[in-house]
C-alpha positions as a LaTeX table, in Angstrom:
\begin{tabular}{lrrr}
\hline
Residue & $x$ (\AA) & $y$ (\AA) & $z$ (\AA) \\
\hline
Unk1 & 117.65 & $-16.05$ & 146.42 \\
Unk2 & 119.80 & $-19.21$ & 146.89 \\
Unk3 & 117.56 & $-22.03$ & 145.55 \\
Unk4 & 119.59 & $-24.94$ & 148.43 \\
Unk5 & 119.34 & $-22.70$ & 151.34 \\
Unk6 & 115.26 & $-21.44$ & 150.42 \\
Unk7 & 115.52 & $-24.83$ & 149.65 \\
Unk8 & 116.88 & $-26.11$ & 152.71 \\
Unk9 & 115.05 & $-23.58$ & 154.94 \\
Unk10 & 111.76 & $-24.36$ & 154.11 \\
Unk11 & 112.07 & $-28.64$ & 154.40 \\
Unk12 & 114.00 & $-27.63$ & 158.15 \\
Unk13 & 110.17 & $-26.54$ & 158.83 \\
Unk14 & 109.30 & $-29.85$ & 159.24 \\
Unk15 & 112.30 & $-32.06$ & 160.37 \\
Unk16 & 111.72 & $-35.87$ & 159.99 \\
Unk17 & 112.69 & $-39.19$ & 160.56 \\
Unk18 & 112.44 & $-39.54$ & 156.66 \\
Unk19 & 114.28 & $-38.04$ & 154.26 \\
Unk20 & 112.33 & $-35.93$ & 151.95 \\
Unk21 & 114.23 & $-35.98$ & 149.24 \\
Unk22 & 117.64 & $-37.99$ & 148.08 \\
Unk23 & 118.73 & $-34.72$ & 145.84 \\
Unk24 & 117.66 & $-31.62$ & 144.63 \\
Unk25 & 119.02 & $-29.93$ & 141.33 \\
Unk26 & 118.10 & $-26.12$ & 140.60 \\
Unk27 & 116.95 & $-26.26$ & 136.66 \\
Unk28 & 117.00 & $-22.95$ & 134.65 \\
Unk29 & 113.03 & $-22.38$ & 133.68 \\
Unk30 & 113.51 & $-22.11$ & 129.98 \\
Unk31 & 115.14 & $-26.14$ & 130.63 \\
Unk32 & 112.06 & $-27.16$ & 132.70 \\
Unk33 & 110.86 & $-30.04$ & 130.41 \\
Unk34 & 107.08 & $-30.39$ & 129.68 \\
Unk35 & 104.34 & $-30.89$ & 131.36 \\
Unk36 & 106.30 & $-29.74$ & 134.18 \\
Unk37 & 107.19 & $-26.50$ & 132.76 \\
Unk38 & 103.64 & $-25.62$ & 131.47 \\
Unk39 & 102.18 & $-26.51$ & 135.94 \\
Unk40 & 105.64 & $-24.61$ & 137.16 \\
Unk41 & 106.80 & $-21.83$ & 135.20 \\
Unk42 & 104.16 & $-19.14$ & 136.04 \\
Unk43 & 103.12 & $-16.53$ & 137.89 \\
Unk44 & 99.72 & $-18.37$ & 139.08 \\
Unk45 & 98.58 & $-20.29$ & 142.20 \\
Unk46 & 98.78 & $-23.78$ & 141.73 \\
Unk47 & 95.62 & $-24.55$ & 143.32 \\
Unk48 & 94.20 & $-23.05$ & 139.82 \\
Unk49 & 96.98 & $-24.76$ & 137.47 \\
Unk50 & 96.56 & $-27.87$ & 139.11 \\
Unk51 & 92.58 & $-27.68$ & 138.51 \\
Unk52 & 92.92 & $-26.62$ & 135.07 \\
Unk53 & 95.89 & $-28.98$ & 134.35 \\
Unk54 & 94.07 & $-32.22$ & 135.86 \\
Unk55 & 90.20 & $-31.48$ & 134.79 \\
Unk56 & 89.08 & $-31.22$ & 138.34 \\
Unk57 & 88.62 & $-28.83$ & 141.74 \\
Unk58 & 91.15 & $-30.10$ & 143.98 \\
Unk59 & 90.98 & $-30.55$ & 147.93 \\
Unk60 & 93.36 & $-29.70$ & 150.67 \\
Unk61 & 95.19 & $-32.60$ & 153.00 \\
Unk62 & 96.93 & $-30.60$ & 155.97 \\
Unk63 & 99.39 & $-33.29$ & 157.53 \\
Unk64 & 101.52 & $-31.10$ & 160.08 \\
Unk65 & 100.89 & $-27.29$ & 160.68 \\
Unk66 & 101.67 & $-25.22$ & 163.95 \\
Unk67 & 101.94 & $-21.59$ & 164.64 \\
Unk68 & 105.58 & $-19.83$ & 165.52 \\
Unk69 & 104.59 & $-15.90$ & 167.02 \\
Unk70 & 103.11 & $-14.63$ & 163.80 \\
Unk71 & 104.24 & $-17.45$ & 161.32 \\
Unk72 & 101.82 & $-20.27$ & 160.05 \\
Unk73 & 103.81 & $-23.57$ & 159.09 \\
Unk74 & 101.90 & $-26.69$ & 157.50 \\
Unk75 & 103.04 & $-29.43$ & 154.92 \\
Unk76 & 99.99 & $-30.51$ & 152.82 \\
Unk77 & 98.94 & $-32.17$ & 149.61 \\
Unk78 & 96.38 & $-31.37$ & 147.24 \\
Unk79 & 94.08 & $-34.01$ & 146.06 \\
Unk80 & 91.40 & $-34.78$ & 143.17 \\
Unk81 & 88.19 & $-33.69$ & 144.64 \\
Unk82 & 86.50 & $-36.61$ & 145.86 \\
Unk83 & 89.69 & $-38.73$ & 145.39 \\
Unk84 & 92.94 & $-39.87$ & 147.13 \\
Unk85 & 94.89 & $-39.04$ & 144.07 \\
Unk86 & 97.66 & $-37.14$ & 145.24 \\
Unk87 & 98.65 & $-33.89$ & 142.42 \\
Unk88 & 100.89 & $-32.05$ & 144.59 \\
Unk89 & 102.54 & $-31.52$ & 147.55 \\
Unk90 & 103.87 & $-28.41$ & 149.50 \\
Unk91 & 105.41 & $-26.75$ & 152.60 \\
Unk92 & 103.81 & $-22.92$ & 153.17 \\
Unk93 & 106.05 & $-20.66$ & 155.44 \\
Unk94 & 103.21 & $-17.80$ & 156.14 \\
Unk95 & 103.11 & $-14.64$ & 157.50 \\
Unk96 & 99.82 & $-13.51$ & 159.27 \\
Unk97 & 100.71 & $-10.22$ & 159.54 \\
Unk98 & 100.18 & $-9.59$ & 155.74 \\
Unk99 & 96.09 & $-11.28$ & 155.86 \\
Unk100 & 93.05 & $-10.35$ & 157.80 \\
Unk101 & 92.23 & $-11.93$ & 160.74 \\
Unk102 & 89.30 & $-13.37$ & 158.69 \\
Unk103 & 91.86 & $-14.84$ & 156.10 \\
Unk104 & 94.13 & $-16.31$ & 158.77 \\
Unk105 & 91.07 & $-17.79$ & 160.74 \\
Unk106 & 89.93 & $-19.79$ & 156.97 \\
Unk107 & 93.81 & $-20.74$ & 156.43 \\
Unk108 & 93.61 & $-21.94$ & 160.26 \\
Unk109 & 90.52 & $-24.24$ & 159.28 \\
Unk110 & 92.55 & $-26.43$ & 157.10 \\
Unk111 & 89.78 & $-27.39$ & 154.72 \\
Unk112 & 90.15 & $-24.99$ & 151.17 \\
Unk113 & 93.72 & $-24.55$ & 149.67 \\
Unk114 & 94.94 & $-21.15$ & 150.60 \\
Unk115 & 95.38 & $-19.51$ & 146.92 \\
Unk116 & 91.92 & $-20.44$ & 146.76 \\
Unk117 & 91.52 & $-18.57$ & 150.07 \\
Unk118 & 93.23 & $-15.79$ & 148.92 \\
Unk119 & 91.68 & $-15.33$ & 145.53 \\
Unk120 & 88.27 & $-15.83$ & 147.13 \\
Unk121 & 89.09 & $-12.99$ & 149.12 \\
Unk122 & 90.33 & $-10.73$ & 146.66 \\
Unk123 & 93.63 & $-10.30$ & 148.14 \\
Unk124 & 95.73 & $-8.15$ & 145.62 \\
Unk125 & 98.81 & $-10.69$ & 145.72 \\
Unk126 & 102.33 & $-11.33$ & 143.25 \\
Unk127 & 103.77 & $-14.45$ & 142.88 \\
Unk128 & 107.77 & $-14.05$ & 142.58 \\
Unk129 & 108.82 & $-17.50$ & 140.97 \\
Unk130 & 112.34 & $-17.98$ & 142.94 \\
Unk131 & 113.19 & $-21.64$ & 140.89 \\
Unk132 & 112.26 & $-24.55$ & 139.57 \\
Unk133 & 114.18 & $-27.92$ & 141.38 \\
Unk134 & 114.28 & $-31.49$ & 139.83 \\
Unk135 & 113.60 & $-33.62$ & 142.99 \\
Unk136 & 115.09 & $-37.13$ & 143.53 \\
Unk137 & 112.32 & $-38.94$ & 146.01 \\
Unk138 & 113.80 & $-40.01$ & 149.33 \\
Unk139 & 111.21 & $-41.71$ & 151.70 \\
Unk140 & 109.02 & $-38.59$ & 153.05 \\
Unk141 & 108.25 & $-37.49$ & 149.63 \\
Unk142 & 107.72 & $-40.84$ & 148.39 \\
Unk143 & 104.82 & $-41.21$ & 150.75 \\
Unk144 & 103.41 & $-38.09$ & 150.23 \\
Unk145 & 103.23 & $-38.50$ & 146.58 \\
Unk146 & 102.66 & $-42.10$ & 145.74 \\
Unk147 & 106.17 & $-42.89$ & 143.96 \\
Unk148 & 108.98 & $-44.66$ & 144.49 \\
Unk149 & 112.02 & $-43.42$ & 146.42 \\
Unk150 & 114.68 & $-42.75$ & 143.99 \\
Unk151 & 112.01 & $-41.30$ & 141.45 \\
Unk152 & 112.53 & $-37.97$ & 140.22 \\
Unk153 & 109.66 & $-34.92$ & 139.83 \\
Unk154 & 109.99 & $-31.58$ & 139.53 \\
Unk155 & 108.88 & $-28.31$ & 141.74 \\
Unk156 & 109.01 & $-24.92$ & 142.29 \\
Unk157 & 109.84 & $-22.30$ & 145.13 \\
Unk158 & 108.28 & $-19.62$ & 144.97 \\
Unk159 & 106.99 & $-16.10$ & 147.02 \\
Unk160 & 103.10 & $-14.57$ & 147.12 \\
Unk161 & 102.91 & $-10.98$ & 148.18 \\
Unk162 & 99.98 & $-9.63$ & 149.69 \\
Unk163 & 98.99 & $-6.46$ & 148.93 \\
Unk164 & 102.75 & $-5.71$ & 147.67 \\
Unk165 & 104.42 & $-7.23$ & 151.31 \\
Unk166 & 105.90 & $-10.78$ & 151.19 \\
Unk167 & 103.79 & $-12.92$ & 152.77 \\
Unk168 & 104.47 & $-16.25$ & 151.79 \\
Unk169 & 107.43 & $-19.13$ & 150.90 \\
Unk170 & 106.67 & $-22.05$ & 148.99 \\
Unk171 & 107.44 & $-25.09$ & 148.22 \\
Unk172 & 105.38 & $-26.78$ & 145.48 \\
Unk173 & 106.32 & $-29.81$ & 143.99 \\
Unk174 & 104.05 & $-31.66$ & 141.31 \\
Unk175 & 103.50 & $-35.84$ & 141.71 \\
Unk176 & 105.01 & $-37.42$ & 138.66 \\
Unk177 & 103.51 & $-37.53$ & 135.50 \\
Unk178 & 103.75 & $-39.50$ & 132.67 \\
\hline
\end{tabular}
């Protein structure tokens, strides 16, 4: 995988009038500094790390999503339960052909994080870790995660297979911590 075109691919999703980011640097894992490495460099959803990493379930914000043939787009956040405090934002790129119609009507709903979803169900799933980017704020993710433009975090793109097929690109990219 190149990290800049998965990269670029997956922001192209959802073309805006802000720019997402100002700059995005791929970062070898082992170089991933901490806490960022110990919420990125795995082989877990986030939904869980996120929960375990911030002492609290976390809740699903869906802020653009449509349907392309078989292919479910949508740019989120996850929040604190009960809470506006933003821990993450992402951009899913999702195949319904690899999930039930049962799974895809639940993902459809907008209203539990999907590795919840799929764990839930029991889907037998792999997450392939493509990279870990440092992220330099522009405007879009400024708003989305409460910092100022020009502010750097760090994310992840990443793959889940379902039931060994590829069903999913990610982008994942933690709010800043201190």
């Amino acid at each position: 995988m190149n990290p800049q075109a998965e990269l670029n691919s997956l922001i192209a999703l959802f073309p805006s009038e802000e720019t997402l980011m100002l700059q995005a640097d791929h970062i070898p894992r082992e170089l991933t500094p901490e806490p960022y490495k110990e919420l990125l460099v795995h082989g877990h959803h986030m939904t869980v790390t996120m929960e375990k990493f911030h002492g609290s379930p976390v809740e699903v914000r869906v802020h653009e999503q449509r349907q392309e043939d078989n292919f479910y787009l949508r740019k989120i956040t996850l929040v604190k339960a009960g809470t506006d405090h933003v821990v993450q934002f992402g951009i899913v790129r999702l195949n319904f052909d690899y999930v039930t119609a049962e799974i895809r009507d639940q993902i459809l709903r907008g209203e539990i994080p999907l590795g919840r979803i799929l764990i839930e169900y029991n889907v037998l799933r792999h997450i392939d870790l493509g990279a870990i980017v440092k992220l330099t704020a522009g405007p879009g993710l400024a708003k989305h995660l409460n910092m100022d433009v020009g502010q750097a975090t760090y994310g992840r793109m990443a793959t889940i297979f379902c039931n060994h097929r590829p069903a999913l690109d990610l982008l994942e990219v933690s709010a800043p911590l201190d």
